[in-house]
PDBQT receptor file of N, H, CA, C and O in Angstrom, charges set to zero:
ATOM      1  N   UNK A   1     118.503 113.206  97.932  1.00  0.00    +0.000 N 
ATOM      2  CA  UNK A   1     117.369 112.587  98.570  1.00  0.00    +0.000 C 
ATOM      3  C   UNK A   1     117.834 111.262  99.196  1.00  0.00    +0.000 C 
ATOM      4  O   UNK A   1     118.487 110.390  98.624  1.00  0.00    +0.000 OA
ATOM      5  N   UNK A   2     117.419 111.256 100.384  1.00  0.00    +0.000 N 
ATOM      6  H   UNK A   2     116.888 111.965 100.849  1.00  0.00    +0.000 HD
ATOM      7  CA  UNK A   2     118.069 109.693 101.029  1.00  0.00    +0.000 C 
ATOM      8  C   UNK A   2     116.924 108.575 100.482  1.00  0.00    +0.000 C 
ATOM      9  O   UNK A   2     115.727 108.657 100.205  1.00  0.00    +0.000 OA
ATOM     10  N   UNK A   3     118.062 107.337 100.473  1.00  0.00    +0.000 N 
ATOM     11  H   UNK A   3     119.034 107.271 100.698  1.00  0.00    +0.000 HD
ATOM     12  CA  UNK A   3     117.474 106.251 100.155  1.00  0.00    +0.000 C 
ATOM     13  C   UNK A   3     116.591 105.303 101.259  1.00  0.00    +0.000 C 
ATOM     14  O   UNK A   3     116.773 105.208 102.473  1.00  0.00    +0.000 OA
ATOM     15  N   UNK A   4     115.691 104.715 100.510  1.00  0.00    +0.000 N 
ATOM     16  H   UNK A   4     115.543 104.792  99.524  1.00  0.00    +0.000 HD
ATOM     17  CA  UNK A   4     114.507 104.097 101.900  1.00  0.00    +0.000 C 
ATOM     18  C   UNK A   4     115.266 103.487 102.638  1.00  0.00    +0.000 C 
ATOM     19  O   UNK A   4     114.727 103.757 103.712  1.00  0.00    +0.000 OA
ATOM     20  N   UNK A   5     116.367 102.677 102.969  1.00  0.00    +0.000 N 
ATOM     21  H   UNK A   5     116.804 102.458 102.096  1.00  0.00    +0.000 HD
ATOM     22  CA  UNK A   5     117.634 102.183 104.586  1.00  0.00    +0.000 C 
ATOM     23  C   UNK A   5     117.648 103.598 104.791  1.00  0.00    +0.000 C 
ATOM     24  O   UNK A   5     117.090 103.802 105.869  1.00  0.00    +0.000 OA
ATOM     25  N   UNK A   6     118.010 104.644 104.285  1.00  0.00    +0.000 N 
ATOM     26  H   UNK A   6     118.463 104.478 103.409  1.00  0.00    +0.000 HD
ATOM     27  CA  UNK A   6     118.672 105.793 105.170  1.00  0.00    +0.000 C 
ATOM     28  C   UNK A   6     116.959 106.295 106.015  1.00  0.00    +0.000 C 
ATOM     29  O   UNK A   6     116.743 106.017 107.194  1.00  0.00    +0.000 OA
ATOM     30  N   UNK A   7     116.214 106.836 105.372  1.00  0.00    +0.000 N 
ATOM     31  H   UNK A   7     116.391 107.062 104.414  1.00  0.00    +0.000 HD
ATOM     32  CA  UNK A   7     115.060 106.706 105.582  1.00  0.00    +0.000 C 
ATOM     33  C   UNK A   7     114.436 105.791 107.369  1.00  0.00    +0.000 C 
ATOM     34  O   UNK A   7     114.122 106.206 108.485  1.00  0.00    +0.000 OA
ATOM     35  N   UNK A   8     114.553 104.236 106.603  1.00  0.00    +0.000 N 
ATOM     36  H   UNK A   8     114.808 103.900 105.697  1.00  0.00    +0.000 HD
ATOM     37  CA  UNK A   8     114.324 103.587 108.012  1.00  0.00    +0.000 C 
ATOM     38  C   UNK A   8     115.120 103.741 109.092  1.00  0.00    +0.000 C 
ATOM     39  O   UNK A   8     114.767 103.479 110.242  1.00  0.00    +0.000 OA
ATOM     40  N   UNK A   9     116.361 104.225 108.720  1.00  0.00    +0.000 N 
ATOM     41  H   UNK A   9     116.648 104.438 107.786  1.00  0.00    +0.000 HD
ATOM     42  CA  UNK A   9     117.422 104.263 109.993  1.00  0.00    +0.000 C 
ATOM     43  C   UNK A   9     116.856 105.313 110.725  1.00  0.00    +0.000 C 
ATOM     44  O   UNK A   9     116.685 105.259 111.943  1.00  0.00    +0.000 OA
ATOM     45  N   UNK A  10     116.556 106.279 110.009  1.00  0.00    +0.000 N 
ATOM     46  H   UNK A  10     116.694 106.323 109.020  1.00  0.00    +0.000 HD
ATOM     47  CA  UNK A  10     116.574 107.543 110.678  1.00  0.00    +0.000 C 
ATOM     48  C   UNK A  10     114.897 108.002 110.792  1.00  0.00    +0.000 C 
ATOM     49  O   UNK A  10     114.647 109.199 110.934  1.00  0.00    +0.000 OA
ATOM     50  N   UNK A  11     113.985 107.190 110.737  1.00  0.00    +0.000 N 
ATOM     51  H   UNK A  11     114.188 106.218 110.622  1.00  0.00    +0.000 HD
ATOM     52  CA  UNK A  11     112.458 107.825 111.077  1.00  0.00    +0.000 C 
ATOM     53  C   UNK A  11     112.373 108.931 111.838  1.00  0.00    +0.000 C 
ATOM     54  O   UNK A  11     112.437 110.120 111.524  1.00  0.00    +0.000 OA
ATOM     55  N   UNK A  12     112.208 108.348 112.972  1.00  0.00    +0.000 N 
ATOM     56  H   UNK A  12     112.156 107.383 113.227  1.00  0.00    +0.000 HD
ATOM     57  CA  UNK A  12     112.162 109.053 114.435  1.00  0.00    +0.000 C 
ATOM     58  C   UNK A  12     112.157 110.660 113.918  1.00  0.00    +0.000 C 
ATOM     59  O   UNK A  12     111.232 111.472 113.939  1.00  0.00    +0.000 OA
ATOM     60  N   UNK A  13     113.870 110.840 113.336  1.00  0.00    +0.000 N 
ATOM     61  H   UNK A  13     114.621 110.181 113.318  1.00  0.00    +0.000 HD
ATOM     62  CA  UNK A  13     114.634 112.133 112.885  1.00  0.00    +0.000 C 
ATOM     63  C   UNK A  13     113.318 113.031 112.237  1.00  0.00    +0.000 C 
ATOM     64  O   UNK A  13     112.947 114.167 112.535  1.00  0.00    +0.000 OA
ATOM     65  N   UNK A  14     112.602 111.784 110.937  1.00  0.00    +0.000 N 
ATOM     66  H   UNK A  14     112.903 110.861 110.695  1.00  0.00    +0.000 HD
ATOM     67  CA  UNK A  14     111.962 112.442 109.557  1.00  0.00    +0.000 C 
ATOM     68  C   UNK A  14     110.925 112.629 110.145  1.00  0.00    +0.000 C 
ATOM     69  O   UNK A  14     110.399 113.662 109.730  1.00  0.00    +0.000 OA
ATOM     70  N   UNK A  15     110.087 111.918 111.277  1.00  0.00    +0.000 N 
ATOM     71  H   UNK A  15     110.514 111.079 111.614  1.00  0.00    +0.000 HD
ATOM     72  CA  UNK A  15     109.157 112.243 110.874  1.00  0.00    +0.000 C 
ATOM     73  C   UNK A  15     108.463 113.322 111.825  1.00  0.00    +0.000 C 
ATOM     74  O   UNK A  15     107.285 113.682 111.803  1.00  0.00    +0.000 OA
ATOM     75  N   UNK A  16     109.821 113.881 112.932  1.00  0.00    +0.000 N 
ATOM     76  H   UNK A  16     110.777 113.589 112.950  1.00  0.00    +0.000 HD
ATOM     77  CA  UNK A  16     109.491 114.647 113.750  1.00  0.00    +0.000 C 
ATOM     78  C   UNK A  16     109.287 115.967 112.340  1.00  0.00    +0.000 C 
ATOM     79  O   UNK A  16     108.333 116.739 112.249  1.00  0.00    +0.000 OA
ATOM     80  N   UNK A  17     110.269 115.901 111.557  1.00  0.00    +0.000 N 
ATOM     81  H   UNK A  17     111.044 115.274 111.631  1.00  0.00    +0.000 HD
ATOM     82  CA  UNK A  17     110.439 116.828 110.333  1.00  0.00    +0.000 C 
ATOM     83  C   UNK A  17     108.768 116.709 109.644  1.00  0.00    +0.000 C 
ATOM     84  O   UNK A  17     108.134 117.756 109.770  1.00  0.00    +0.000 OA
ATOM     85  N   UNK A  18     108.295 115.982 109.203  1.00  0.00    +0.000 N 
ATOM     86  H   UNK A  18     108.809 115.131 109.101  1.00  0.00    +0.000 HD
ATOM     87  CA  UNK A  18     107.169 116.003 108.480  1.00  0.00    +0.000 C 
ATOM     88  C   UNK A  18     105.944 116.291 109.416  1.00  0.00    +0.000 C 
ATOM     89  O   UNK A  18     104.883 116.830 109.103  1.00  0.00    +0.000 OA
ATOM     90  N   UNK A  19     106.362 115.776 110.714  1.00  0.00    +0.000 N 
ATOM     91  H   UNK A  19     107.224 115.338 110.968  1.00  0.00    +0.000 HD
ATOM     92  CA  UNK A  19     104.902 116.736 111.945  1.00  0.00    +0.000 C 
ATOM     93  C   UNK A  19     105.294 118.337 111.897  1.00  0.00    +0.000 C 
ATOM     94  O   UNK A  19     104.521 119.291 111.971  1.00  0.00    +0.000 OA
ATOM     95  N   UNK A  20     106.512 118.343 111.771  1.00  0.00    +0.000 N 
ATOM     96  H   UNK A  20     107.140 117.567 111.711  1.00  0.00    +0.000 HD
ATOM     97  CA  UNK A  20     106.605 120.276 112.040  1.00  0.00    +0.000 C 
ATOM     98  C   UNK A  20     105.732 121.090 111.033  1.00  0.00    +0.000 C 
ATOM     99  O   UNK A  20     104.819 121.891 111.232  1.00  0.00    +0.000 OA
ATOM    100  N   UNK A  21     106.434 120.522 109.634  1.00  0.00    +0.000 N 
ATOM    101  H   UNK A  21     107.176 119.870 109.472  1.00  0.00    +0.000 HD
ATOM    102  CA  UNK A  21     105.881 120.957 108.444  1.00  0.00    +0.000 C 
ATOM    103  C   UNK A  21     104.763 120.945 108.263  1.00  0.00    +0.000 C 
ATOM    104  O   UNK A  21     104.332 122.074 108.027  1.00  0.00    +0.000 OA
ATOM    105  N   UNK A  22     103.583 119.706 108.252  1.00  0.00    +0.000 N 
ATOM    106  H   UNK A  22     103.933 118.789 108.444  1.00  0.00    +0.000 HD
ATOM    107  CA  UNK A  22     102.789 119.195 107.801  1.00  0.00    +0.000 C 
ATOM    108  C   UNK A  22     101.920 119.249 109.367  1.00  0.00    +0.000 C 
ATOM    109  O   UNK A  22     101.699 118.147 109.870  1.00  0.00    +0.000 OA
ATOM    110  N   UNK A  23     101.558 120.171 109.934  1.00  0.00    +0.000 N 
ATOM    111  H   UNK A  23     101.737 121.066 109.526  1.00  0.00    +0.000 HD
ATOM    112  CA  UNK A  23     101.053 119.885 111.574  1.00  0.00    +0.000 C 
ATOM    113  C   UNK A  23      99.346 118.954 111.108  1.00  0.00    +0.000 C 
ATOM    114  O   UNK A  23      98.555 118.431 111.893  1.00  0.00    +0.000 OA
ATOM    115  N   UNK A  24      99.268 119.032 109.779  1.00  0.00    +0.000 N 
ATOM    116  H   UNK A  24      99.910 119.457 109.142  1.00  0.00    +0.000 HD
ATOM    117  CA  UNK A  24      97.944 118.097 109.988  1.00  0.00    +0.000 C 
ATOM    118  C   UNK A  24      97.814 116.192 110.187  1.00  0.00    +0.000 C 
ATOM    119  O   UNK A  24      96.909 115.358 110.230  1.00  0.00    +0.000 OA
ATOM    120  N   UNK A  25      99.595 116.217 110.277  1.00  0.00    +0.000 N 
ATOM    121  H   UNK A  25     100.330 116.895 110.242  1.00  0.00    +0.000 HD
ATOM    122  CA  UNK A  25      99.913 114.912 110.406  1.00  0.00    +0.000 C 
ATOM    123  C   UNK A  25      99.531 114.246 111.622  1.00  0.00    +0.000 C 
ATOM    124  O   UNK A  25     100.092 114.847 112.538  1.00  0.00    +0.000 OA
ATOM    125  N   UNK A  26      98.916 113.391 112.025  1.00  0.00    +0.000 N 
ATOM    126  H   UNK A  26      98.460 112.903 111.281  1.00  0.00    +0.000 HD
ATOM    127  CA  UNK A  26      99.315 112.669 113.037  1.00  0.00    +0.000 C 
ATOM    128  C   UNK A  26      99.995 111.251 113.448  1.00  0.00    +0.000 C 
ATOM    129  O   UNK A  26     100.386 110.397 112.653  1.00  0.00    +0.000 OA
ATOM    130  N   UNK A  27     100.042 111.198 114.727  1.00  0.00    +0.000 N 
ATOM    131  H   UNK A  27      99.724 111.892 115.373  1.00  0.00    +0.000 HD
ATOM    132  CA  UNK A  27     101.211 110.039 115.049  1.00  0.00    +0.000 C 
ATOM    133  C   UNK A  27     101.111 108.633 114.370  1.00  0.00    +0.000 C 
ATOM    134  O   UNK A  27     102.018 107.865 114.049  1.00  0.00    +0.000 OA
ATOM    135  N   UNK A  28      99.722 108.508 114.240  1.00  0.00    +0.000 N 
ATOM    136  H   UNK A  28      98.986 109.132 114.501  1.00  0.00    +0.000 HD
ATOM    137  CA  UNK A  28      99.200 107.233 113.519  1.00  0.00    +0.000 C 
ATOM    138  C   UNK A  28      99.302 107.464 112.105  1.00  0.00    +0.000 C 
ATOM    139  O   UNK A  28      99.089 106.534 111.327  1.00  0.00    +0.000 OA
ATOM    140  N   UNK A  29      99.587 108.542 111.718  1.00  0.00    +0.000 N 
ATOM    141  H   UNK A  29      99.759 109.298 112.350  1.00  0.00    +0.000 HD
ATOM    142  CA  UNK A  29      99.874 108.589 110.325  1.00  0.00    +0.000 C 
ATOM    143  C   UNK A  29     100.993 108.581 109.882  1.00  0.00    +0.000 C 
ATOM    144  O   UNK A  29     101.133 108.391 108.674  1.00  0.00    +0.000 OA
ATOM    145  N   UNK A  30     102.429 108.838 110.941  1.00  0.00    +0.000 N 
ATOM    146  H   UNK A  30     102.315 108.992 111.923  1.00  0.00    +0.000 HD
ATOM    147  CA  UNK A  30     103.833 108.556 110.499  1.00  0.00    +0.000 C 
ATOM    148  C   UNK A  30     104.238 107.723 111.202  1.00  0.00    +0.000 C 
ATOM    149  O   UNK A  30     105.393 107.680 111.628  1.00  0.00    +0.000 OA
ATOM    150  N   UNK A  31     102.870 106.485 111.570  1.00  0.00    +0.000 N 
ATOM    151  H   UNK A  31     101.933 106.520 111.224  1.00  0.00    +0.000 HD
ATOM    152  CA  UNK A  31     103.672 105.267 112.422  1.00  0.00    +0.000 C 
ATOM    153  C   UNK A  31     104.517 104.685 111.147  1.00  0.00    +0.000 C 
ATOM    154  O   UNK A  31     104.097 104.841 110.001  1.00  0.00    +0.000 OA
ATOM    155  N   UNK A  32     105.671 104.041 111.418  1.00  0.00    +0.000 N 
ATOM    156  H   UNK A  32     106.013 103.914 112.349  1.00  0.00    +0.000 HD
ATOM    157  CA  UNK A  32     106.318 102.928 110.720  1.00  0.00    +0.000 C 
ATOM    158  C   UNK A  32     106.028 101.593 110.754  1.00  0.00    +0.000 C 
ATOM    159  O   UNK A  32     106.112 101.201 111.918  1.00  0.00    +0.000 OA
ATOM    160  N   UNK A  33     105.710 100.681 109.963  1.00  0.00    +0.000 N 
ATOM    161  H   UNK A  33     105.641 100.999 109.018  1.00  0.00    +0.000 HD
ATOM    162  CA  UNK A  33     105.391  99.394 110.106  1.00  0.00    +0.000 C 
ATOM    163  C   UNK A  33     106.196  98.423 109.474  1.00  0.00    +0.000 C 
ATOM    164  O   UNK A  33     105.688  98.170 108.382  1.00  0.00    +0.000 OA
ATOM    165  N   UNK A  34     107.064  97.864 109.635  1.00  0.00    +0.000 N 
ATOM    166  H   UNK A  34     107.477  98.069 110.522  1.00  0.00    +0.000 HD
ATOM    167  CA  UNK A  34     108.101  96.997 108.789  1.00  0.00    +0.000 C 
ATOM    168  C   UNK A  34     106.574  96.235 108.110  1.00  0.00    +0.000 C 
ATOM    169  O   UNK A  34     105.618  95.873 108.795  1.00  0.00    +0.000 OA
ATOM    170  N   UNK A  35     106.699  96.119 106.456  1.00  0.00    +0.000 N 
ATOM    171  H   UNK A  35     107.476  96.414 105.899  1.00  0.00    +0.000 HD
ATOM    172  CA  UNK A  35     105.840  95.690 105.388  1.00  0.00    +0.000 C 
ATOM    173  C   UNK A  35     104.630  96.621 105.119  1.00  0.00    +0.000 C 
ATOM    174  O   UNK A  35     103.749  96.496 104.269  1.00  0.00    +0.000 OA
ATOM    175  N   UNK A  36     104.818  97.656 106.120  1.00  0.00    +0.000 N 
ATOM    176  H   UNK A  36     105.534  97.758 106.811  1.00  0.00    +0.000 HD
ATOM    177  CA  UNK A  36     103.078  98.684 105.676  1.00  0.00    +0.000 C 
ATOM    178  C   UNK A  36     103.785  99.835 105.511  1.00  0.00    +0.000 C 
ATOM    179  O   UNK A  36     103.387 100.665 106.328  1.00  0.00    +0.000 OA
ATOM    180  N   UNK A  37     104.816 100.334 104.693  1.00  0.00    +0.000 N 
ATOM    181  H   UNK A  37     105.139  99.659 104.029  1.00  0.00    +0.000 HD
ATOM    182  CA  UNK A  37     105.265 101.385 104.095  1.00  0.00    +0.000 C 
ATOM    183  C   UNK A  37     104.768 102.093 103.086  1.00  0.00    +0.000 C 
ATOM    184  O   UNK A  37     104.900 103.314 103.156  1.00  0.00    +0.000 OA
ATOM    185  N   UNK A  38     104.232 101.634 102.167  1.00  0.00    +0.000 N 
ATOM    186  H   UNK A  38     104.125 100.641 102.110  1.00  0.00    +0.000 HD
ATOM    187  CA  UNK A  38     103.162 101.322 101.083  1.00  0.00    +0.000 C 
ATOM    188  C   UNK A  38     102.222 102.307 101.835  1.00  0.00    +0.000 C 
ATOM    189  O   UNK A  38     102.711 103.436 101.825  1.00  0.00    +0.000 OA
ATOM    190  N   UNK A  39     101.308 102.256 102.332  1.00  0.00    +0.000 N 
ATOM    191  H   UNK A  39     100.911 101.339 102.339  1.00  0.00    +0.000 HD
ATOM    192  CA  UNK A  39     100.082 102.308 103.346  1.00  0.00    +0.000 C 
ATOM    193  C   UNK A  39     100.710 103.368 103.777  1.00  0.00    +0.000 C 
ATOM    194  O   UNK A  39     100.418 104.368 103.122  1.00  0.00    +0.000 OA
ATOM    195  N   UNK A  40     101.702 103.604 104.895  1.00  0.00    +0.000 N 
ATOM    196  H   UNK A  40     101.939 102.791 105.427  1.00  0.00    +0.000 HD
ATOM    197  CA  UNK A  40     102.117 104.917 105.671  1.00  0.00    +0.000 C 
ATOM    198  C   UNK A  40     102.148 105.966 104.435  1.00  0.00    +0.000 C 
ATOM    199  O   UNK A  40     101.490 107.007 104.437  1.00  0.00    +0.000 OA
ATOM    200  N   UNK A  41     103.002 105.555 103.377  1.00  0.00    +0.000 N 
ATOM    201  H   UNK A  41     103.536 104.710 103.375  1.00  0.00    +0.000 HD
ATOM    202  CA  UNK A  41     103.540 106.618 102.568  1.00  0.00    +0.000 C 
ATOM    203  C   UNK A  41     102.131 107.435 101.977  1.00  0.00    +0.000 C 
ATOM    204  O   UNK A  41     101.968 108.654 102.006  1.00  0.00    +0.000 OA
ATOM    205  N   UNK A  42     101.236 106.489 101.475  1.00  0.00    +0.000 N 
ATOM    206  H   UNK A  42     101.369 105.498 101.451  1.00  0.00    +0.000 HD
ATOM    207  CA  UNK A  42      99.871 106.762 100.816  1.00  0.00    +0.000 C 
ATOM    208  C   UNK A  42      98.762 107.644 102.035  1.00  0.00    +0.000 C 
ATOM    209  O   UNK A  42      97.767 108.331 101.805  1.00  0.00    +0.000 OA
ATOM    210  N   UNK A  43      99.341 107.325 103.201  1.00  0.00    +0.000 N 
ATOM    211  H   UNK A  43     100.150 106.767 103.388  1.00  0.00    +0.000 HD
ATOM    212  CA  UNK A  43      98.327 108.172 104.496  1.00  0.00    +0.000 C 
ATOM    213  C   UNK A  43      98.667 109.844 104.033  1.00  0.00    +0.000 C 
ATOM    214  O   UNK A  43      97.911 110.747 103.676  1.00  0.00    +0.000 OA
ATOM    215  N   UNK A  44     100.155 109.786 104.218  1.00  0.00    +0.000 N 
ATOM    216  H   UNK A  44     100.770 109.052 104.508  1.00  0.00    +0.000 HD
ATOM    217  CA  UNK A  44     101.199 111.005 104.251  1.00  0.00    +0.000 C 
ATOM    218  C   UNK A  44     100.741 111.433 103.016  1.00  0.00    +0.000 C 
ATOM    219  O   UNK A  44     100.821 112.660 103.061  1.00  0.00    +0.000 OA
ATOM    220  N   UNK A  45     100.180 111.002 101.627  1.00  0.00    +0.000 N 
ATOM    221  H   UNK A  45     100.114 110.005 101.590  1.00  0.00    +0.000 HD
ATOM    222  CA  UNK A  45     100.324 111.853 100.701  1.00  0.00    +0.000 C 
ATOM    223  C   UNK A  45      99.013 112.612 100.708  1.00  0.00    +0.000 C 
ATOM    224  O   UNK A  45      98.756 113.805 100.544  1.00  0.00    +0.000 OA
ATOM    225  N   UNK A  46      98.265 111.549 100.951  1.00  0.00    +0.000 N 
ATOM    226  H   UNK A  46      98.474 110.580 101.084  1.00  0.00    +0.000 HD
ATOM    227  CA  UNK A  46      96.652 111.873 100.797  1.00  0.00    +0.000 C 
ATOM    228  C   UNK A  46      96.538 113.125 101.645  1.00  0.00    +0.000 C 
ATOM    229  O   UNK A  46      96.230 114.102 100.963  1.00  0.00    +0.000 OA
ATOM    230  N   UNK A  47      96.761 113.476 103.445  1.00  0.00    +0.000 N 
ATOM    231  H   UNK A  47      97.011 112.682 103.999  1.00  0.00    +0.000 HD
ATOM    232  CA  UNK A  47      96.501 114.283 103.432  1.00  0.00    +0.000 C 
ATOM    233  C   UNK A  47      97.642 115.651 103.294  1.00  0.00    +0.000 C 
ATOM    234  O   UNK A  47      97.209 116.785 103.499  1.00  0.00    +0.000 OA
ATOM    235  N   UNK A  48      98.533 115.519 103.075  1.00  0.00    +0.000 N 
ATOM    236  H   UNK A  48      98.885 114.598 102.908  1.00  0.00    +0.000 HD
ATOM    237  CA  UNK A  48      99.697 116.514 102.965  1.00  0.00    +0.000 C 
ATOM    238  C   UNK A  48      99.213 116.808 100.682  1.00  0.00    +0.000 C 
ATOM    239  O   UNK A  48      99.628 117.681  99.920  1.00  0.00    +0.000 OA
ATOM    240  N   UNK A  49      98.772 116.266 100.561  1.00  0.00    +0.000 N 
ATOM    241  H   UNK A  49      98.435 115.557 101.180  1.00  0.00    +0.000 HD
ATOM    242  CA  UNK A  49      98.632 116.762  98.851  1.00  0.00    +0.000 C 
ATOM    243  C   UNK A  49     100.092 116.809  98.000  1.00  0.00    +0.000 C 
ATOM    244  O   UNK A  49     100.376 117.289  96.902  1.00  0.00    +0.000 OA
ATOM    245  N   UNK A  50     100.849 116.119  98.972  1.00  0.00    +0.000 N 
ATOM    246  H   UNK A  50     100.618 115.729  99.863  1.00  0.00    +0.000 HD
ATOM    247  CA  UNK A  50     101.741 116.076  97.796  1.00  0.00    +0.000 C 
ATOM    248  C   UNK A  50     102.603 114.376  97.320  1.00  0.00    +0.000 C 
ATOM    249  O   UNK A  50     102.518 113.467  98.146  1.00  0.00    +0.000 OA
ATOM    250  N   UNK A  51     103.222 114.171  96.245  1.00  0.00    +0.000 N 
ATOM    251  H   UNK A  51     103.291 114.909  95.574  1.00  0.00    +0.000 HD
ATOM    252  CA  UNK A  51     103.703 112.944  96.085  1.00  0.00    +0.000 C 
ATOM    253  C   UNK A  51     105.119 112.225  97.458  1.00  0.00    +0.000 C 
ATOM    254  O   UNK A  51     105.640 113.080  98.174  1.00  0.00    +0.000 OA
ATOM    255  N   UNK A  52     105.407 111.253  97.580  1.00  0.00    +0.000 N 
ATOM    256  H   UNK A  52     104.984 110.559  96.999  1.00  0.00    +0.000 HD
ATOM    257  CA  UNK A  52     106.642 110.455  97.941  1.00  0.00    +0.000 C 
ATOM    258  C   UNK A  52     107.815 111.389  97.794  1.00  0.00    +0.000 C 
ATOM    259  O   UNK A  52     108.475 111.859  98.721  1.00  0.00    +0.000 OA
ATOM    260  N   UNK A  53     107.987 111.594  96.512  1.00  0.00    +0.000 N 
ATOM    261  H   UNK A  53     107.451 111.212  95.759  1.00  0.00    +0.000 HD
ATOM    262  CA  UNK A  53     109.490 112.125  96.020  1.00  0.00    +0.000 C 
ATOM    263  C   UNK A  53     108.913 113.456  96.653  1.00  0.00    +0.000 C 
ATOM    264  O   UNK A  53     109.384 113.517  97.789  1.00  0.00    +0.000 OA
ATOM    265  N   UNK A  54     108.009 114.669  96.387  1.00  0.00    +0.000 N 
ATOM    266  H   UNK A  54     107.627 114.619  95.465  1.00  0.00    +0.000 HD
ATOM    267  CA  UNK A  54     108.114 115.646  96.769  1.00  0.00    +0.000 C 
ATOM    268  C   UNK A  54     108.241 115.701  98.329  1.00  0.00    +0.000 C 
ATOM    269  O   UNK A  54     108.820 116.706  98.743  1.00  0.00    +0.000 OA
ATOM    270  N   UNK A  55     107.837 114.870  99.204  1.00  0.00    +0.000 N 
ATOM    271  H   UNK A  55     107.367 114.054  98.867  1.00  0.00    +0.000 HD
ATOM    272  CA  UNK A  55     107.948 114.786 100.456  1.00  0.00    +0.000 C 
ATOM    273  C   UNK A  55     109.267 114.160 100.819  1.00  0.00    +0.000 C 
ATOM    274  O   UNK A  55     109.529 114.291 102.015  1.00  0.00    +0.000 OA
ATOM    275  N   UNK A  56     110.111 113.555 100.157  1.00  0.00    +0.000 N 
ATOM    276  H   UNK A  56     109.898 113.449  99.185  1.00  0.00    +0.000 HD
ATOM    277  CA  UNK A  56     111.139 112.773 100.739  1.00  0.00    +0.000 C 
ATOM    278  C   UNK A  56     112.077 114.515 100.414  1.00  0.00    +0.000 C 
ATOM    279  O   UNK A  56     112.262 115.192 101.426  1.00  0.00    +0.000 OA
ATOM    280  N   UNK A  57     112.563 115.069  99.118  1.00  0.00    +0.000 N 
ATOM    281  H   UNK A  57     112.413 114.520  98.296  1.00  0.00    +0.000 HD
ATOM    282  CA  UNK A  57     112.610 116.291  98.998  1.00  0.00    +0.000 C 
ATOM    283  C   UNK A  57     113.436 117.235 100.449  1.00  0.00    +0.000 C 
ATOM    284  O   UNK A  57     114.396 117.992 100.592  1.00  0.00    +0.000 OA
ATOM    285  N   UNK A  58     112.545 116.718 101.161  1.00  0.00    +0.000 N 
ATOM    286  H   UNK A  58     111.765 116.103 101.045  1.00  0.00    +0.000 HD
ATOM    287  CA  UNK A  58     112.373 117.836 102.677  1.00  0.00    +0.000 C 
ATOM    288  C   UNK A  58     113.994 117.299 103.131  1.00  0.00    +0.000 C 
ATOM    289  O   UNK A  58     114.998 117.913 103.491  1.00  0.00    +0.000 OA
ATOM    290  N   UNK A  59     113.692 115.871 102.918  1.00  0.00    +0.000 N 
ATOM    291  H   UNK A  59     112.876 115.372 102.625  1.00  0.00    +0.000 HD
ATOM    292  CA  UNK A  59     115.018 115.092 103.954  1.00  0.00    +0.000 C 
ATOM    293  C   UNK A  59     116.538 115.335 103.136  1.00  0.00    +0.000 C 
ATOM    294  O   UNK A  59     117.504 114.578 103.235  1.00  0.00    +0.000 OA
ATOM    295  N   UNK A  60     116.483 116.461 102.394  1.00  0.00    +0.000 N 
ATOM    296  H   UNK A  60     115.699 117.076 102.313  1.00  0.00    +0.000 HD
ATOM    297  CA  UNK A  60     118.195 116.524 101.661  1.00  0.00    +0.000 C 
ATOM    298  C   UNK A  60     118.721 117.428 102.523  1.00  0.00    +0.000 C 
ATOM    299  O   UNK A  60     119.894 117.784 102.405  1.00  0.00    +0.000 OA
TER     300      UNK A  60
């Protein structure tokens, strides 16, 4: 599982990955915000139903 730097380096990459998967995502929901990560991550769980770790998971 990559670590949150590998993570920020590579968004763009993940989160085209988590719109494929998850098509109920939207853009405002895998915006990145340097200090509102917290907040993004909690958008992503609420409506995808699953935790952080099970969603980071995808990115190995």
């Amino acid at each position: 599982m990559p670590n949150e730097q590998e993570i920020k380096g590579n968004w763009n990459e993940y989160k085209g990955k988590l719109k494929q998967k998850y098509g109920e995502l939207t853009d405002d929901d895998v915006t990145y915000q340097e200090g509102k990560e917290d907040e993004m991550w909690g958008r992503i769980e609420q409506k995808v139903g699953k935790t952080k770790k099970e969603i980071m998971s995808l990115f190995d």
